[in-house]
C-alpha positions as CSV (number, residue, x, y, z in Angstrom):
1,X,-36.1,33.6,25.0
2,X,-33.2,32.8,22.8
3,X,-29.9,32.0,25.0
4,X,-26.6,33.6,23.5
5,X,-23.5,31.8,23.9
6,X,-24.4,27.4,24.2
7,X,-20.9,27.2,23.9
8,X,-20.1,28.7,26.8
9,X,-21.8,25.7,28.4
10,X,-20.3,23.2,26.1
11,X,-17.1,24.5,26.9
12,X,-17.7,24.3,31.0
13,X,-19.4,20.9,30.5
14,X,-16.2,19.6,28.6
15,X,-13.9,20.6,32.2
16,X,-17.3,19.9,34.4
17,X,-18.9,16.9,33.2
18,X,-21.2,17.1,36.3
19,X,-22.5,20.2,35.6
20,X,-23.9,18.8,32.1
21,X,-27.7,18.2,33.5
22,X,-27.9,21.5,36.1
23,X,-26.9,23.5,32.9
24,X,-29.2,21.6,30.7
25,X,-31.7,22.4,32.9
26,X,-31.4,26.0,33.6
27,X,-31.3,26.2,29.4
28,X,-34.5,24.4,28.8
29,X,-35.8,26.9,31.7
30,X,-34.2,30.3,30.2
31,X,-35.8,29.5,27.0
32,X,-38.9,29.4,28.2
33,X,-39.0,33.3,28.9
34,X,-39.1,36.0,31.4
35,X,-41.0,39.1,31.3
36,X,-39.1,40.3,34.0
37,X,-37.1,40.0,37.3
38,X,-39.9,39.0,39.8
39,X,-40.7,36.3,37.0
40,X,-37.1,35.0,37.2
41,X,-36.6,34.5,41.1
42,X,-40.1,32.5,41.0
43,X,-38.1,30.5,38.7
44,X,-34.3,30.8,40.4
45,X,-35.3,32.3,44.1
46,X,-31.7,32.4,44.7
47,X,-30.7,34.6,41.6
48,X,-29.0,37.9,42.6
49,X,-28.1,41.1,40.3
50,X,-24.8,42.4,40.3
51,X,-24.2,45.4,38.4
52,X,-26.1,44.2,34.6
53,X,-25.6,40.7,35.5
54,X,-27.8,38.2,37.2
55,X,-25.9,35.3,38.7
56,X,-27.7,31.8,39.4
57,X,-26.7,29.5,41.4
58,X,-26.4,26.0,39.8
59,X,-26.0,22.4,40.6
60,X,-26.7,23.3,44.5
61,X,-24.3,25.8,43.6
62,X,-21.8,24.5,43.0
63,X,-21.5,26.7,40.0
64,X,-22.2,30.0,39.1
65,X,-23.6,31.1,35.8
66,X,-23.5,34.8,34.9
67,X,-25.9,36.3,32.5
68,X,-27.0,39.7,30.9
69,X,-30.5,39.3,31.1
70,X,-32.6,41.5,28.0
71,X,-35.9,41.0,29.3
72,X,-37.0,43.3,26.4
73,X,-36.0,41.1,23.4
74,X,-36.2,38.0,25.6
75,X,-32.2,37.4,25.2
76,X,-30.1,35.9,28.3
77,X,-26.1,36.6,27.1
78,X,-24.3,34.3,29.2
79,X,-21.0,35.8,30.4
80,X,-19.4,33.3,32.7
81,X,-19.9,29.5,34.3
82,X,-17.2,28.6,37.2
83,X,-17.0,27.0,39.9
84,X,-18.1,28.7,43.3
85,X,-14.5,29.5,44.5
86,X,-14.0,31.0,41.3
87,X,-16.7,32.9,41.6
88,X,-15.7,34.1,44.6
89,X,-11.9,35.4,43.7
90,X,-14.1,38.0,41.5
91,X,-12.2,38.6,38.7
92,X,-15.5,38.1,36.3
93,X,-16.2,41.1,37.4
94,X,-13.4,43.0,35.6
């Protein structure tokens, strides 16, 4: 897998320092590759779809990352990192 958009982590880490070895992490893992969903919750048991996007819970979650997931050309686009409450107002969404 190739992950689109590092700079959407660099940018959260920059705000979030704590969230600098969670999101480290879940890169090192999302470029590793998925064939599929069923691979990815083996991975990430608490990833959910919603809608196109599969949100994963990180640092205890703490955080949210949203991603478009191509499992075809092996491509995660990440949309959005925030914080929980963020998350939760819903406005990534729109």
């Amino acid at each position: 897998m190739h992950v689109i958009s590092l700079k959407r982590i660099r940018e959260f880490v920059s705000i979030h320092p704590d969230a600098k070895s969670p999101l480290a992490a879940w890169f090192k893992i999302a470029n590793r590759a998925w064939q599929n969903f069923a691979e990815l919750r083996k991975v990430y048991p608490s990833a959910d779809v919603v809608g196109r996007d599969t949100v994963f819970d990180i640092a205890g979650n703490k955080y949210r990352l949203i991603a478009r997931v191509k499992y075809q050309s092996q491509t995660p686009f990440i949309i959005a990192i925030m914080t929980h409450k963020q998350y939760d107002l819903g406005k990534w969404k729109e």
